[in-house]
C-alpha positions in Angstrom: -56.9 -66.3 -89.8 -56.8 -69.7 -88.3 -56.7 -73.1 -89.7 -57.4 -76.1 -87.9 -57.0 -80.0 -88.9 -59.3 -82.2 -87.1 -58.0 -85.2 -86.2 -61.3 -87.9 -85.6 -60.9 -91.9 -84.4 -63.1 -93.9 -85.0 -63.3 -97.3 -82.7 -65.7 -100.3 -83.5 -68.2 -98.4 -85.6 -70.2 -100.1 -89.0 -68.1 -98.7 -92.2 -71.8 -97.4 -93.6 -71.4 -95.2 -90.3 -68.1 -94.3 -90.5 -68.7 -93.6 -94.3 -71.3 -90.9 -93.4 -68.9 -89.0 -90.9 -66.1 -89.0 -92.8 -68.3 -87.8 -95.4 -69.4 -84.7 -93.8 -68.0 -81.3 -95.1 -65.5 -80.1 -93.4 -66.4 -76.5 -92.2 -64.3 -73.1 -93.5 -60.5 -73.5 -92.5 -60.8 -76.9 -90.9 -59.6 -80.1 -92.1 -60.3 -83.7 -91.1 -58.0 -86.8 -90.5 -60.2 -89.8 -89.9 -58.2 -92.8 -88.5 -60.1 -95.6 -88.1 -59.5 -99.3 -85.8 -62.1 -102.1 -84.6 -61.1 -101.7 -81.0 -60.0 -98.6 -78.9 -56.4 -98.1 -79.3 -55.3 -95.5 -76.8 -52.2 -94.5 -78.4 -54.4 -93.7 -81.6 -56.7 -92.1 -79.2 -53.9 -89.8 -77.4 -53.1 -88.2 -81.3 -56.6 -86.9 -82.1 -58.8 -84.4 -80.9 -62.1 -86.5 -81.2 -62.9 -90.0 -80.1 -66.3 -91.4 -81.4 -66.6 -95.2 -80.3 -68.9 -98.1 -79.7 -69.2 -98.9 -75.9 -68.5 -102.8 -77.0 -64.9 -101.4 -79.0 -63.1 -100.6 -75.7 -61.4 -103.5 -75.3 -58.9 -103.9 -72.8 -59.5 -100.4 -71.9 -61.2 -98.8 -69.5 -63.7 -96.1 -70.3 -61.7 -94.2 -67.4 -58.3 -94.9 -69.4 -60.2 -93.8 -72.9 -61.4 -90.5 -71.6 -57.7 -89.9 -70.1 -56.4 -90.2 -73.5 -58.6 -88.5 -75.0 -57.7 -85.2 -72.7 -54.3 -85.6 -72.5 -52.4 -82.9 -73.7 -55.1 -81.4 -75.6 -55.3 -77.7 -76.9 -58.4 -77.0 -78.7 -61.5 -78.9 -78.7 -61.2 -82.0 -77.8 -64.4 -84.5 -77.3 -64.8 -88.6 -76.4 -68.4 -89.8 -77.8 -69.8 -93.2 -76.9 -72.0 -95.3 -78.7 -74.7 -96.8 -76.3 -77.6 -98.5 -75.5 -79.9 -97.2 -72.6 -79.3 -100.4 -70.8 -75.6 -99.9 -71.0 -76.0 -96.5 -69.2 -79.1 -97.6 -66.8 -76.4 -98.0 -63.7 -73.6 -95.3 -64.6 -73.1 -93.2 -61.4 -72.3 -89.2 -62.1 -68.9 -89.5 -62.1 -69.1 -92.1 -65.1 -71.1 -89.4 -67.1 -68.8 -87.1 -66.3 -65.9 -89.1 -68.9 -67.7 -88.4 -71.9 -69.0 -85.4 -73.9 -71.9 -87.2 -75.4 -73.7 -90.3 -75.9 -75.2 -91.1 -79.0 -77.5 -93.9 -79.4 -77.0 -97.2 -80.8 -78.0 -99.2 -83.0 -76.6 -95.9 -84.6 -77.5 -95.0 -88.5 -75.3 -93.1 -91.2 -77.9 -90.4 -91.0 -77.7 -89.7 -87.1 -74.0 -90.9 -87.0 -73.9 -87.7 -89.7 -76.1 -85.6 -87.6 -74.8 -86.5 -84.4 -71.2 -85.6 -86.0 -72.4 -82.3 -87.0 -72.8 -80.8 -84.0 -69.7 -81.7 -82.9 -67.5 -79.9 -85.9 -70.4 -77.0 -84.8 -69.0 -77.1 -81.0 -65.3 -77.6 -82.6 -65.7 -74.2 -84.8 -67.5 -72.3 -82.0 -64.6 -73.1 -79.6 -62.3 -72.1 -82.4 -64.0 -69.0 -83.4 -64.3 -68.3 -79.7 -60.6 -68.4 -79.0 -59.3 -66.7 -82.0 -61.7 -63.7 -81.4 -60.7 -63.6 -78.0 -57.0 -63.7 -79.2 -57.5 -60.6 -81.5 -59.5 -58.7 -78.4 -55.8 -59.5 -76.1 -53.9 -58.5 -78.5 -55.4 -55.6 -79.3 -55.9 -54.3 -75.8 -52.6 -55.6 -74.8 -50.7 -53.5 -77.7 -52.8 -50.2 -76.4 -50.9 -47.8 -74.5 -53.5 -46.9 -72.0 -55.7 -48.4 -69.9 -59.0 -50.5 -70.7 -61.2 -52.6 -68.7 -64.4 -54.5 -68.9 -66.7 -54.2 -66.0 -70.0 -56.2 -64.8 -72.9 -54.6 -64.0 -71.8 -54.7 -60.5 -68.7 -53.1 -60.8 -66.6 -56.1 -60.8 -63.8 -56.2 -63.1 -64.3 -58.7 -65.9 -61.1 -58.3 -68.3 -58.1 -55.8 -68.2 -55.5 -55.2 -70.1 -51.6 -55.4 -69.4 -51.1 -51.7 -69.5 -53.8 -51.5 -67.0 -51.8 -54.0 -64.7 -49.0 -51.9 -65.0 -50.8 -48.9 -63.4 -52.2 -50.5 -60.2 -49.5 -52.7 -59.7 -51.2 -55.8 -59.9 -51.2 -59.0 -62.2 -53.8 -59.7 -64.5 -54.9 -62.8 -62.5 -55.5 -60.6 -59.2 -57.0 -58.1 -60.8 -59.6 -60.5 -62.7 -63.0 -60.9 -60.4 -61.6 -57.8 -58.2 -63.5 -54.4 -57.3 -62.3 -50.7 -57.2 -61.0 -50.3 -54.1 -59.2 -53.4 -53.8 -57.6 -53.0 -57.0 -56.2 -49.5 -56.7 -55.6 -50.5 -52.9 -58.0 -47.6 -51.4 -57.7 -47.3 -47.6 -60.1 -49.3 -46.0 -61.7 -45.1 -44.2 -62.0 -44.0 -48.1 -63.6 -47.5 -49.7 -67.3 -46.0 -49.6 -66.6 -42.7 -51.0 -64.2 -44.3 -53.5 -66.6 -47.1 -54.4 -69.1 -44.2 -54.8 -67.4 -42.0 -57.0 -66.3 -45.1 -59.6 -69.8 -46.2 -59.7 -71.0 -42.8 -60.3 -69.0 -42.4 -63.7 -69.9 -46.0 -64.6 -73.8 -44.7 -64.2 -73.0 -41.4 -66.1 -72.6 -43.8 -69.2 -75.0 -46.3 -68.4 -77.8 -43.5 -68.3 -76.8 -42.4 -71.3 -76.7 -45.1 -73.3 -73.3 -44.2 -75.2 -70.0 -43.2 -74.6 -68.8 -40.8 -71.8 -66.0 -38.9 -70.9 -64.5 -37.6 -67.6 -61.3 -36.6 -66.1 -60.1 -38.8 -63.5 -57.1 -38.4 -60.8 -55.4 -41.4 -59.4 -53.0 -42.7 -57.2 -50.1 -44.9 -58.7 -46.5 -45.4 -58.0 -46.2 -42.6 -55.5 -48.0 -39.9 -57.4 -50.8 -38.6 -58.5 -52.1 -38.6 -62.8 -54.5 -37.9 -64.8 -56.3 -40.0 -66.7 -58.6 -38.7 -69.8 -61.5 -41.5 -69.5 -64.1 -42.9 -71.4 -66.7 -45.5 -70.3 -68.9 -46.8 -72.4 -72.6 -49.7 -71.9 -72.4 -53.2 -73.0 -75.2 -54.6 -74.1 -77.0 -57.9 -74.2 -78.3 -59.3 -77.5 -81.8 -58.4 -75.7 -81.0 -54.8 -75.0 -80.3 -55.7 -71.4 -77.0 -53.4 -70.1 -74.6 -56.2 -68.7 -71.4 -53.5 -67.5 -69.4 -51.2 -68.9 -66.0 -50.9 -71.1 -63.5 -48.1 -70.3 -60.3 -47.0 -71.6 -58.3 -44.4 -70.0 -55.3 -42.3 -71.3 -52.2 -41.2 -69.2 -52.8 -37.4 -69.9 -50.5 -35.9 -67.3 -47.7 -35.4 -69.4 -49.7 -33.7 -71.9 -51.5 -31.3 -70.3 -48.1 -30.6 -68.3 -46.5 -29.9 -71.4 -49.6 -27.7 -73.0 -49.3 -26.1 -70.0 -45.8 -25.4 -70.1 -46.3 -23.9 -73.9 -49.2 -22.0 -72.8 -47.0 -20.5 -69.9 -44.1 -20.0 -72.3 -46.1 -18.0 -74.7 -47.9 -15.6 -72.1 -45.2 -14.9 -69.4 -41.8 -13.3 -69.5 -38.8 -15.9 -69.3 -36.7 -13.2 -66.5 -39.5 -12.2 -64.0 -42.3 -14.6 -64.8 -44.4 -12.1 -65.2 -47.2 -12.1 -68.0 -46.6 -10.5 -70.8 -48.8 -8.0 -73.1 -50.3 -11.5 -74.9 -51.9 -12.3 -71.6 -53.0 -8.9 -70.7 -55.1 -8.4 -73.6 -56.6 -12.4 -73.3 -57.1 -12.1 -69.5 -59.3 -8.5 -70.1 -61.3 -10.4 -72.5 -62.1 -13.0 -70.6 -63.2 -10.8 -68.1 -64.8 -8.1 -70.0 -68.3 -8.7 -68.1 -66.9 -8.0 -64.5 -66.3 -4.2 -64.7 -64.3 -1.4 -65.6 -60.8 -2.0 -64.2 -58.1 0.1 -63.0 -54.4 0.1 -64.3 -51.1 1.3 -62.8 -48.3 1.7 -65.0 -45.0 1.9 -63.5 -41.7 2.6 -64.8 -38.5 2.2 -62.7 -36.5 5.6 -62.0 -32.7 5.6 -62.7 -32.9 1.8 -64.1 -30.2 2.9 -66.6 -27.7 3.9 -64.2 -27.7 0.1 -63.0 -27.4 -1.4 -66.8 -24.3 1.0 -67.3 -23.3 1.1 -63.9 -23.1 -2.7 -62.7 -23.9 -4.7 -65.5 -27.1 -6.4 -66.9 -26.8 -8.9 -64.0 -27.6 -6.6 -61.5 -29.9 -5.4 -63.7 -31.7 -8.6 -64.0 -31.6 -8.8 -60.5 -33.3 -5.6 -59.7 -36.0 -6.6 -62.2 -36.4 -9.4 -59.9 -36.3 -8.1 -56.8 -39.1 -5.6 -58.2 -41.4 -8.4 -59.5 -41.1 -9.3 -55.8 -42.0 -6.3 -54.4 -45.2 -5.7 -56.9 -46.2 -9.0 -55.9 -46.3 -8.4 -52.2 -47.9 -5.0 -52.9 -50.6 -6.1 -55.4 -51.3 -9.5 -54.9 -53.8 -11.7 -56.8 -53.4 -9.3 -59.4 -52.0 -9.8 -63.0 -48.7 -8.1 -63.1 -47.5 -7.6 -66.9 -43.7 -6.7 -67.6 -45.1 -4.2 -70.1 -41.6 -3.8 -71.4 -38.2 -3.2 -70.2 -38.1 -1.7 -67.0 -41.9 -0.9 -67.1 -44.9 -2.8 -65.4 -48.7 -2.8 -65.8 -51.3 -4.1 -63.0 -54.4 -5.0 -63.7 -56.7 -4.1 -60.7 -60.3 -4.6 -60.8 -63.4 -3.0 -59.2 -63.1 -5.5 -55.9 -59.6 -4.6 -55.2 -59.8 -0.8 -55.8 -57.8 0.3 -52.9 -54.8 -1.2 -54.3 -54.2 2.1 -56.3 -55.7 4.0 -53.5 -52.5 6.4 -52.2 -51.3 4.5 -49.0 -51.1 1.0 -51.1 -49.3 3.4 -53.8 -47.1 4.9 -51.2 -46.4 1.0 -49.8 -45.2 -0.3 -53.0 -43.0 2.6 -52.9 -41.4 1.9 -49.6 -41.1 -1.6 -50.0 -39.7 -1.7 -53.4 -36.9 1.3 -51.5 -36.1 -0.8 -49.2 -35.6 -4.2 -51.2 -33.7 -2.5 -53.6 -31.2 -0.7 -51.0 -30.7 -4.5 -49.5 -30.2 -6.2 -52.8 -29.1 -3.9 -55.6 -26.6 -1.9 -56.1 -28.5 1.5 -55.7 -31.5 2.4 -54.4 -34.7 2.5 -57.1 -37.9 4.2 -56.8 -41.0 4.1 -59.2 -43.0 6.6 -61.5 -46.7 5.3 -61.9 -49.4 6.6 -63.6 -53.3 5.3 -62.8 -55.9 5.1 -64.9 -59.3 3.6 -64.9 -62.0 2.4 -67.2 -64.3 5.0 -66.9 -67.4 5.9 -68.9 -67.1 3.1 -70.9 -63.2 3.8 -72.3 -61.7 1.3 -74.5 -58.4 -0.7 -73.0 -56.0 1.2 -75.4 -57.1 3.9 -74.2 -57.3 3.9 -70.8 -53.3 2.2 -71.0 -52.8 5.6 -72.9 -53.9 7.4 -69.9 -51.8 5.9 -67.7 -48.9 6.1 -69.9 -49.9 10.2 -69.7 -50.2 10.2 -66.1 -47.0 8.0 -65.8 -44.7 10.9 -67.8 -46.5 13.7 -65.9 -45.0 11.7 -63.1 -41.3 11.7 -64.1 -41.9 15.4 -65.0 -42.4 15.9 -61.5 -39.7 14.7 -60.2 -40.2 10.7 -60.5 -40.5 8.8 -56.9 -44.4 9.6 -57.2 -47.6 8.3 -59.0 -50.3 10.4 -60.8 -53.8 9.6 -61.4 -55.2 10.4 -64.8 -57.7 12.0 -63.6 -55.6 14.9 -61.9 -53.9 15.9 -65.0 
């Protein structure tokens, strides 16, 4: 993607010398520009990216005003080599070395001049192919909507991207050579267990040797999300695990909303009761823990309400009867079978819920609620079946259903059990 011109001085050096570098091949999308002078010229030496010179070619300059140019404003590579003699070197102190990039030897030959040369395109490409692939891993990361990370071994957070900074609040720079708990600010009395728990996914994939996913809950802007997370080894070019790479996807929204559709399709929009969808799904699902009992009720005079008052009040007594079924049978599914009638799921464990004094309770309670808040009183026909003998679902509903009319036969205000009839 890249392309990347070169621009080389050459100060003081034989022409058979600076024949064989400027000879050299430039490597795939690089070009060269070769300027060339008999004594250091820093102003040439500002404007290009390499400086190769003879020690005896500086001139006026100093070596410290040389390797100052040859910095200055630089983006890219940028390299000073001298030409030198060991004697010229025998008394340099550290801080002399530390002005150039390399030294190559003199007298100097077109052959090592070339190979000398060579390894500095090679440095000059590896920088370039360093950066550009580290451009394309930013920008990629960087244009992700979630968050991914790149961990060390030890936990300690190598490379994030911005989307990631947004989350915890922090800039990249902070976050950079930072831990768990410091990054997503975890009370000092939580840092162990916290600490704990992120290292304990990290190991889940670094056990595994491949990718892993878990669920993850944090803290962020006030309030709690969840995060849908996969963490995956590096690897060494020897096989050697160096950390982990994550990414993690805001899922909160989601799964709110899939909940929301799954709610919408299994409960009734008045009562917020479930509806016949879920009755059949939930006995399914929990085919292996017994026969169950059902109690089908139907409301007694619900009609004279409708006709009476309006379907407002209506409404409102449907209401005020979910209330009163879930105070009477709680924990257990209540289905708004249709209309004015109700089903209740009541397994083995919670028998005594269709045991006569709970029966005679809902009753009372729905009586009472009703006299309060509707405009007449309502009572309740119920019929109870159970699962007996291995009976099929339909079925035992159809018992209830028979037990439920024997009821209203008799008067209403009064359940039947199946079994009776």
């Amino acid at each position: 993607m890249y392309n990347r011109t070169l621009r080389i001085a050459l100060f003081g050096l034989d022409d058979s010398v600076a024949n064989a570098i400027e000879s050299h091949a430039a490597p795939h999308r690089f070009t060269f520009e070769f300027k060339r002078a008999d004594e250091v010229d820093l102003e040439t030496a500002q404007s290009c990216s390499i400086v190769i010179a003879a020690l005896d070619a500086l001139g006026g300059a100093s070596l410290e005003e040389l390797s100052a140019a040859t910095r200055e404003g630089k983006y890219g590579y940028h390299g000073l080599a001298l030409v030198v003699t060991h004697d010229d070197i025998a008394d340099w102190t550290p801080e002399q070395f530390a002005l150039v990039d390399a030294l190559w030897p003199s007298p100097l030959s077109p052959a090592c001049a070339e190979f000398e040369f060579s390894h500095v395109v090679e440095r000059a490409k590896h920088q370039a192919d360093s950066y550009i692939t580290g451009a394309y891993l930013d920008t990629l990361i960087d244009s992700a909507p979630e968050m991914i990370w790149f961990k060390a071994i030890d936990g300690e957070h190598v490379k994030v991207n911005s989307y990631f900074c947004d989350i915890v609040d922090k800039t990249r720079e902070d976050v950079t050579g930072q831990f768990h708990n410091y990054i997503w600010s975890v009370p000092e009395e939580d840092w162990d267990k916290a600490e704990l728990t992120c290292q304990e996914s990290d190991n889940v994939a670094i056990n595994a040797g491949t990718t892993t996913r878990c669920d993850e809950l944090v803290s962020t802007h006030g309030e709690i999300r969840t995060f849908d997370t996969y963490k995956t080894p590096i690897y060494d070019e020897d096989g050697t695990i160096l950390g982990t790479s994550g990414f993690a996807h805001d899922v909160t929204v989601e799964r709110e909303l899939k909940h929301l559709a799954w709610l919408n399709a299994r409960t009734d929009y008045l009562t917020g009761l479930y509806n016949r969808r879920y009755f059949y799904e939930y006995l399914e699902e929990h085919k292996d823990e017994g026969p169950v009992s059902f109690a089908l009720i139907d409301l007694d005079n619900f009609k004279d309400i409708n006709d009476g008052s309006g379907h407002d009040e209506g409404d409102n007594a449907l209401l005020v009867t979910t209330g009163a079924l879930h105070k009477c049978f709680p924990e257990c599914p209540v289905i708004r079978w249709g209309g004015d009638e109700f089903i209740v799921v009541v397994s083995n464990k919670a028998s005594e819920l269709v045991e006569d004094d709970n029966l005679h309770e809902f009753q009372r309670t729905l009586q009472e609620w009703t006299a309060e808040q509707c405009p007449i009183m309502l009572t309740a026909s119920i019929g109870v079946s159970s699962q007996k003998n291995g009976l099929g679902v339909d079925e035992a509903v159809k018992h209830a259903d028979d037990a439920l009319y024997e009821a209203k036969r008799a008067g209403k205000a009064r359940h039947i059990f199946h079994d009776n009839l």
